[in-house]
C-alpha positions in Angstrom: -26.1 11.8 -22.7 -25.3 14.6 -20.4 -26.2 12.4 -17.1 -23.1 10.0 -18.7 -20.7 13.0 -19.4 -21.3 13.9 -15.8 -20.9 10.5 -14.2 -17.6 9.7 -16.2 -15.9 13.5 -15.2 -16.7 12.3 -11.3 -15.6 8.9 -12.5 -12.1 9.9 -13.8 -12.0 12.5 -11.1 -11.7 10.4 -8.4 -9.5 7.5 -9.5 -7.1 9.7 -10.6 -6.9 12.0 -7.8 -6.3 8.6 -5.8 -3.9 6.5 -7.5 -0.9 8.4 -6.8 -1.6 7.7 -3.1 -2.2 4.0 -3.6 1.3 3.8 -5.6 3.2 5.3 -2.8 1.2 3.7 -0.2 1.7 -0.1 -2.0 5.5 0.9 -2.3 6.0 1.3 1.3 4.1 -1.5 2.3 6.2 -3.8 0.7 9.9 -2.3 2.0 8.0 -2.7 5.3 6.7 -6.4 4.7 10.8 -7.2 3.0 12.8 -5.7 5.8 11.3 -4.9 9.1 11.0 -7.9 11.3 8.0 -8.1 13.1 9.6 -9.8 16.1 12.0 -6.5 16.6 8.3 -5.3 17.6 7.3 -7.8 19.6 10.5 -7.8 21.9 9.6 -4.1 23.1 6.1 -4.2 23.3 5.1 -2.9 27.3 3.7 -5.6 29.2 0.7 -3.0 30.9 -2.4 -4.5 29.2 -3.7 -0.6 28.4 0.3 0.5 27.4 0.3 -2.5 25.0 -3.3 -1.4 23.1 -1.6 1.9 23.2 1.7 0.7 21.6 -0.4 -1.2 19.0 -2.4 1.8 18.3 0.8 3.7 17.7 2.9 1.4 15.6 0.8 2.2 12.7 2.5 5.9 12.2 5.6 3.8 11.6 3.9 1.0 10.0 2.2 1.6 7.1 -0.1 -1.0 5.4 -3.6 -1.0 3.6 -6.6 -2.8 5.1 -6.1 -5.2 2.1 -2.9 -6.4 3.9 -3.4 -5.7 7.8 -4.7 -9.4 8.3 -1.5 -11.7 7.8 0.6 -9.2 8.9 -1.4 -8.6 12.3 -1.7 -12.5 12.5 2.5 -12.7 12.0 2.5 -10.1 15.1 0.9 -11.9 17.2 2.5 -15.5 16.5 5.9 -13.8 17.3 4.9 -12.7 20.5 2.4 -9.4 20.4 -0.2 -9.8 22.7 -3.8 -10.2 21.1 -5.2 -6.3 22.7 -1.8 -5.2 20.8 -2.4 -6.8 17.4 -5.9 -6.3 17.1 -5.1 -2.5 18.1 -2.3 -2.1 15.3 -5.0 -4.0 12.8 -7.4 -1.7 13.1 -5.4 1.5 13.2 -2.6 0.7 10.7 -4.8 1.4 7.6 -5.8 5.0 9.0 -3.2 6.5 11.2 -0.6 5.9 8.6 1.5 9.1 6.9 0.1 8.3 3.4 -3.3 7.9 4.6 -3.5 11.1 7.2 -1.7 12.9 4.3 -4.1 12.0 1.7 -6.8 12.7 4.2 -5.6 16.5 4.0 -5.6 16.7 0.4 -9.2 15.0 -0.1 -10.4 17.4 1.9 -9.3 20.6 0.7 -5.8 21.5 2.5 -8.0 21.1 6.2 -6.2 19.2 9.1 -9.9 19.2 10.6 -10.7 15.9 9.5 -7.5 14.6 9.6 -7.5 15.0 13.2 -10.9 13.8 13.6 -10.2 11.1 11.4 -7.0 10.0 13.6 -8.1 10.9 16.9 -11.7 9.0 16.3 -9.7 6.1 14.5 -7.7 5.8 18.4 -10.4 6.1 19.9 -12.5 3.0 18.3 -9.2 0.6 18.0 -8.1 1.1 22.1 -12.0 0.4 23.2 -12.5 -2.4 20.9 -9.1 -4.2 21.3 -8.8 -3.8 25.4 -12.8 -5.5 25.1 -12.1 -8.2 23.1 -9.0 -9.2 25.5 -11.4 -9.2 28.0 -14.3 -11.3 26.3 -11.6 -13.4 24.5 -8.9 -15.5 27.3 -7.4 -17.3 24.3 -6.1 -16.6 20.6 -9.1 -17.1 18.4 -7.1 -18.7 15.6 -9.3 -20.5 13.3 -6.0 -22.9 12.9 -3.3 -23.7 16.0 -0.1 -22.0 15.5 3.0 -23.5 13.5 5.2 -25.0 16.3 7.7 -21.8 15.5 5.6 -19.4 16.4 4.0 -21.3 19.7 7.3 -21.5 20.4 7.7 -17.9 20.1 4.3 -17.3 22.2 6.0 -19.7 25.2 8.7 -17.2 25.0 11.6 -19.3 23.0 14.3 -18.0 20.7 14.2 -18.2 17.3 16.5 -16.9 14.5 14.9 -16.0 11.5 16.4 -17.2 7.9 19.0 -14.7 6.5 17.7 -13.5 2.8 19.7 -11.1 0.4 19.1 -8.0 -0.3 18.6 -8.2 -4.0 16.2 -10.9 -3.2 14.4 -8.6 -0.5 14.2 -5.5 -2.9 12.7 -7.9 -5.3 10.4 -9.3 -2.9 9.4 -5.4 -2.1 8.4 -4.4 -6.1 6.6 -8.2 -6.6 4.7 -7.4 -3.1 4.4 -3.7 -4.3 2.4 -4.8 -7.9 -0.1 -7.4 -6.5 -1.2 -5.6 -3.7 -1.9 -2.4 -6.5 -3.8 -4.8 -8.7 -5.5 -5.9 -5.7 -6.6 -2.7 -4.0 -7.0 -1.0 -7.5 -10.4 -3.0 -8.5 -12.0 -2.1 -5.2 -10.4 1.7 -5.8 -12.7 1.5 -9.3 -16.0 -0.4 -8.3 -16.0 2.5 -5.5 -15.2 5.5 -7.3 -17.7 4.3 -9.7 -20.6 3.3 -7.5 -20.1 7.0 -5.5 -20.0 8.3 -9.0 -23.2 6.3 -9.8 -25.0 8.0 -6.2 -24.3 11.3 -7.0 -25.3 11.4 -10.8 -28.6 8.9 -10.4 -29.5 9.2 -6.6 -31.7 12.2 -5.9 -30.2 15.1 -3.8 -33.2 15.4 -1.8 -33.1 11.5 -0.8 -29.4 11.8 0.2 -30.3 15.0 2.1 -32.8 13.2 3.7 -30.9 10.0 5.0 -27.9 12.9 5.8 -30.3 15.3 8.0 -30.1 12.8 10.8 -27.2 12.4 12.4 -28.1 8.8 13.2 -28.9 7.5 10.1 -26.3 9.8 8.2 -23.5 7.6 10.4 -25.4 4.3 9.8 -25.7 4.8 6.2 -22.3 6.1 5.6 -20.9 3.0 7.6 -22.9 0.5 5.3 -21.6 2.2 2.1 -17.9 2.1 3.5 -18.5 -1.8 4.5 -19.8 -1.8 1.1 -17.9 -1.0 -1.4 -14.8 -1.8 0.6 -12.5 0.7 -0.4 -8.2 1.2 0.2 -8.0 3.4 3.2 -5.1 5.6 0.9 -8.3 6.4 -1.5 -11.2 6.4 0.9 -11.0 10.2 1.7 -11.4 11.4 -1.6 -14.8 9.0 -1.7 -15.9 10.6 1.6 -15.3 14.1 0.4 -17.4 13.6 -2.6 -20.4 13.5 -0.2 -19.6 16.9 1.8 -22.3 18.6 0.3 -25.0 15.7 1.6 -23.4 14.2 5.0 -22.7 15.5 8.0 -18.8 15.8 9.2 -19.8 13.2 11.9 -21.2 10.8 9.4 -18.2 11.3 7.1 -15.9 10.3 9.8 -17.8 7.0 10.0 -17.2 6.5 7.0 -13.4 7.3 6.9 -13.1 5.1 10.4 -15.2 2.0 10.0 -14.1 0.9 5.7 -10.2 0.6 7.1 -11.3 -1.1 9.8 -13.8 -4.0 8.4 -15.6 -4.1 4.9 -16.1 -7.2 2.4 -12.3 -8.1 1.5 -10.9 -7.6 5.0 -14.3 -9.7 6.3 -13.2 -12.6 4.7 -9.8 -12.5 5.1 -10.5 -12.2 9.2 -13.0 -15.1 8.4 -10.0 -17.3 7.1 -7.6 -16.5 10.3 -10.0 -16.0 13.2 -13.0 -18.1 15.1 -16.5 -16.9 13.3 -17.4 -15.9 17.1 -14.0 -13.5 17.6 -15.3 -12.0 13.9 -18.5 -11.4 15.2 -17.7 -9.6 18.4 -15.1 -7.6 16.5 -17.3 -6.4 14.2 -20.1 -5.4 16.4 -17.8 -3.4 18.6 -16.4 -1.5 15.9 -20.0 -0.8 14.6 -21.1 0.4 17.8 -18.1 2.6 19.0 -17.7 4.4 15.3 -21.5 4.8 15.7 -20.8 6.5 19.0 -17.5 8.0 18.2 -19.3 9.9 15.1 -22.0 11.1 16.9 -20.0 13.3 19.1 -17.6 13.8 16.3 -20.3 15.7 15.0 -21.6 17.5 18.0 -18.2 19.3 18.4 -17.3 19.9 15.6 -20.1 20.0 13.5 
């Protein structure tokens, strides 16, 4: 009976220390996905191959959106005009380098910008290396499905005026976007809090110590979990911090980098837009340079 008391106080711990974030973070997300336009993007994105991964990378700080979300967005991006290195860059670092989720980041973790930083900085890092090598193993857009002739028009560099829509139907469009992404994100919020819950109460300390002494392993297995359990990167940190006691820093910044950038949901959804091979590749490169990126993560600021 005490085991149960202890897993429902971590339990209720966690989801409630996270909500708040996901309400503000699904809030924003949908006055972003009701009033900005992504084309207003697209017309000053820099034409530099390595300037245009950078501009993707950077967008995110003004551009908030959850991992459960990044995937039609990204795809919109790109039909309008965003190169593919720029897209892919924005798609990966939108979910971390976000205000909500850097800010969240700081609370999980005590009132430290350390990880934050790390987090950020690592999260950079990963999305520039993976998205300038992709433009260079991938000529073409990998879309599973051509684009609409709009947007190949857009691509060829035509005009296009978008629809004009009212306000009242924008702000409504912003609370209705606002509630399903909530309900969406807040299942995979639950099923993780409740499976880290489930590790720390059931799973010895001396196993978890054991996987967490090498810095390796630590990353690898802190990488699967995140792919796992597929958790809202405005929550995450508060899953990660859980684990301070058992993981290294570099492992926990695995963690925190690879779940926003690919787990189950976002898997699938890439799987709908993108060419299997284009999934593949992306997910192998982000494996190995959050492996990498973690490691020394870890050796300086271990």
């Amino acid at each position: 009976m005490t085991t149960l008391y202890q897993l429902n106080t971590i339990f209720i711990s966690m989801v409630m220390e996270a909500i708040p974030f996901v309400l503000i973070g699904v809030l924003i997300s949908g006055f972003i996905q009701a009033f900005v336009k992504e084309r207003w993007i697209a017309r000053i994105m820099p034409k530099n191959r390595v300037l245009a991964a950078l501009f993707g990378c950077g967008i995110g700080l003004f551009f908030p959106s959850c991992e459960c979300g990044i995937v039609p967005i990204t795809r919109r991006l790109i039909s309008k005009g965003m190169p593919l290195h720029a897209g892919i860059a924005f798609m990966l670092t939108g979910p971390i380098v976000n205000p909500i989720v850097l800010f969240s980041t700081y609370i999980a973790f005590g009132n430290d910008w350390t990880m934050v930083g790390i987090r950020a900085g690592l999260a950079f890092a990963v999305a520039l290396s993976v998205s300038l090598s992709l433009s260079l193993l991938f000529k073409e857009l990998p879309f599973r499905y051509p684009l609409a002739p709009v947007a190949a028009a857009v691509q060829e560099g035509a005009e296009y005026r978008e629809p004009s829509i009212p306000v009242m139907k924008r702000l409504y469009d912003v609370i209705a976007h606002a509630v399903e992404e909530f309900f969406s994100v807040g299942k995979y919020l639950v099923l993780g809090a409740l499976i880290a819950a489930c590790m720390q109460t059931f799973v010895p300390t001396s196993y978890l110590l054991q996987l967490g002494g090498n810095p390796v392993t630590a990353s690898l297995v802190m990488i699967a979990l995140a792919f796992l359990i597929s958790l809202c990167s405005e929550a995450d940190a508060f899953i990660a911090a859980s684990f301070r006691s058992t993981f290294t820093l570099g492992s926990l910044s695995a963690f925190l980098v690879f779940g926003p950038m690919i787990d189950i949901k976002n898997t699938l959804m890439l799987l709908g837009v993108y060419r299997t091979k284009f999934v593949l590749a992306l997910i192998a490169l982000v494996t190995v340079f959050t492996l990498g990126g973690s490691l020394i993560a870890g050796r300086l600021f271990g």
